[in-house]
Structure formats: C-alpha cells, structure tokens
N, C-alpha and C positions, 0 to 999 in steps of 0.2 A: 335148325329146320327139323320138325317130325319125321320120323322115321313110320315106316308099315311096324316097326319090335312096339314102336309110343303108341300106338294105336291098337295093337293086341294089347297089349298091357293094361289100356284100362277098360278095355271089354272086356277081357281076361277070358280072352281065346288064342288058340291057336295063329304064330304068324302066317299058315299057308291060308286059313281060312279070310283074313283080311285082304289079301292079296287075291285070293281068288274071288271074294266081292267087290272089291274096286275094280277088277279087272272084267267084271259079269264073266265071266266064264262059267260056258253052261255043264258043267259039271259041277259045281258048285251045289250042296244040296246043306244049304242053311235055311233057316226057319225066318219066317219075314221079319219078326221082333229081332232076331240076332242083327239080318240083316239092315235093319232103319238104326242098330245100334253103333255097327258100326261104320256106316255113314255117316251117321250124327257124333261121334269121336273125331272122326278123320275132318270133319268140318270145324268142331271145337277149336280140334288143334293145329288149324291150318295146315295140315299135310299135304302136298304137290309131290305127285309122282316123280322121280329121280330117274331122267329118260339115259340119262349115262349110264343108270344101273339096267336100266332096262334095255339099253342096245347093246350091251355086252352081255346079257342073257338072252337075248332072242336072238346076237350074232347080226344084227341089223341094225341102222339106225332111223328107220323110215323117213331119209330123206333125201331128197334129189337133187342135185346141182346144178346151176345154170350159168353158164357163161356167155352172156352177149357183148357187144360193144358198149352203148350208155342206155340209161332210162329217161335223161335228158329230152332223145328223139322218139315223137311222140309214136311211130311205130312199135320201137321195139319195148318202148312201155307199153304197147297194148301187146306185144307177142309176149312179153312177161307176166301180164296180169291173166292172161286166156292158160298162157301154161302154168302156173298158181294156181288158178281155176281147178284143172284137172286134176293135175296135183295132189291138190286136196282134196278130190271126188273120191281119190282113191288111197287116201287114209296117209298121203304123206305129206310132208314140208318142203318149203322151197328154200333152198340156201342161194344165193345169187351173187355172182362176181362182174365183174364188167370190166372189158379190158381198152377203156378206150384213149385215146392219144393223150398226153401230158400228166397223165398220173405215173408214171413208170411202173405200173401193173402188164405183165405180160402173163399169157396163155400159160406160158409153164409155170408161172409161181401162182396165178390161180388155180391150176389143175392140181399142184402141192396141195393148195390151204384146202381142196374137196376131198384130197386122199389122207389129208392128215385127220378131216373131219369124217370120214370114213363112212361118206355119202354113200349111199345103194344107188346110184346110177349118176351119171352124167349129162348134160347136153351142151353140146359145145354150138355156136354159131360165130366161124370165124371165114366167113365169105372174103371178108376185103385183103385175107391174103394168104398162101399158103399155112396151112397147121401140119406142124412138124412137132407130131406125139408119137411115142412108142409106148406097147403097152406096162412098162415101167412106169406114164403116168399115170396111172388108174390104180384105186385102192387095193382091190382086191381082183385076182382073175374074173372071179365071176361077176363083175360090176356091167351091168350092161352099158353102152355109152351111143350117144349118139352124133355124130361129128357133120354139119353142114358144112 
C-alpha cells in the first residue's frame, strides 16, 4: 500500500507538503501545478489515507459507537440509519453493535470491542433492561456517552 514518503517521492517534494495537500489544509501555500501534481501521484498510485495513522495523530478516531438491540426490527434500523445520517453530517462514522437475544453478545463485551476500537463517543440503547456500566467501560475519560 502507498505510503504519503511514495508520493513525495515521485513529486519530489517535501512529505509535510503532500500531506497538507491531501488534507486541503488551509495553510498550505503550494502553487496549483505542485498541487494537481500531487493529486495526480497519489491517484497513480492508489494511496488511501491510513486513518490508524491518522487517529493516533489527531488523538481521535472520528467515530461513534452504537449499540442497539437488532437491525432486524424495522424501528431501530430506521433509528440507526437517521443516527448514521447525523453522524456523518458531522464528519464521523458509525461503528454499530447490537446486543440482541441468542447471539450471546452482551452490553459489556460490546462496550469492550468500542473501547478497544477507541470510538470518540458512545450511544448506548438498552431500554429492555437495566445497564450496569461503570465508567471503566468507556475508552477514554473524556468519551462522551449516551446511555438510554
């Protein structure tokens, strides 16, 4: 897989300045030919942003976690597709679990696999029966969560 060093390299610029052109970051103060060059590199050579690399540098993963009962029921697949919706209005992803009867998924090993994927927020909807979390589940202190 291409790397941003494979795509400096054959524009034969600097790695900050690739990076801050894929990124449009407007501080970026490249000239239009540099810039359609190193578009047309990163295209050549199929480079896909490395959002692991990128959530460990911005300390975020922009994504949210959702844990409902099923998608089966056509409710809480349309309160999953409305909060997906949003979601993505606001520049993040939906990671989604579902804890419903005969999979032997519970609340607490989905709340694990969103802290081990080191989600930026939560949302829990566990109506049908007490949830019994401490804040031990949650990724990081500052994860905001929302518990129904």
């Amino acid at each position: 897989m291409p790397t941003l060093a494979d795509v400096a390299k054959r524009v034969g610029v600097a790695l900050s300045t690739v990076s801050a052109v894929l990124n449009n970051r407007p501080d970026c103060f490249v000239s239009e030919e540099t810039r359609q060059r190193i578009l047309k590199a990163a295209e050549e050579l199929g480079y896909r942003p490395n959002y692991l690399a990128r959530s460990l540098a911005k300390g975020k993963t922009e994504t949210i976690g959702l844990v409902i009962y099923e998608v089966a029921n056509p409710y809480f697949a349309r309160l999953a597709d409305e909060i997906e919706r949003e979601v993505r209005k606001a520049g993040y992803q939906l990671l989604l679990c579902t804890n419903r009867d005969g999979i032997n998924v519970d609340d607490r090993s989905n709340l694990e696999l969103l802290s081990n994927q080191r989600v930026d927020g939560i949302l829990v909807w566990a109506n049908r029966y007490p949830l019994k979390v401490t804040p031990s589940h949650f990724p990081r202190k500052s994860s905001p969560a929302s518990l129904s």
